[in-house]
N, C-alpha and C positions, 0 to 999 in steps of 0.2 A: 494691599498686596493681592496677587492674581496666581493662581496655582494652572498652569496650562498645561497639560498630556500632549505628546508629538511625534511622529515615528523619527526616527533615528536619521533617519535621513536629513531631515527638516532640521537637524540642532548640528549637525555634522556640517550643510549649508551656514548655517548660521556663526557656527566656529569659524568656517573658514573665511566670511566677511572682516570680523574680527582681525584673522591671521592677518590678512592680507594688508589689515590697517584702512578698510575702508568705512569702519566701524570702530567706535572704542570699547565697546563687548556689547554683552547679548540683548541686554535692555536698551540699549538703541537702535540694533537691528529692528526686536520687535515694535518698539516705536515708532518709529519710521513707517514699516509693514501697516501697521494699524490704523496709522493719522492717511496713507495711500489708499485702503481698502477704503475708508467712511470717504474720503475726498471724493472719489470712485463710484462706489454706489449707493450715498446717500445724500452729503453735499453737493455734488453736480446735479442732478438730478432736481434737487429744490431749488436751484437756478437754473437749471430747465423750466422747472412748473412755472417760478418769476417773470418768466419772459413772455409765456403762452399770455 
């Protein structure tokens, strides 16, 4: 388990994913958010370098 700090803003977005049912709650928002972020700028990237 992961203790993350966030302003209010960012969990209010996050709820309202949720609400909306585009999400089934918060731990898959941030999941999501997170497997995006490393696909982004870690993953791509070493298939970038693969290629060179």
């Amino acid at each position: 388990m992961v203790t993350v700090k966030m302003p209010e803003l960012y969990i209010e977005g996050i709820d309202e994913l949720v609400r909306i049912g585009k999400y089934r709650n918060r731990s898959e928002v941030i999941r999501v958010a997170i497997r995006e972020l490393l696909r982004k700028e870690l993953w791509m990237k070493e298939v970038e370098v693969t290629r060179l």
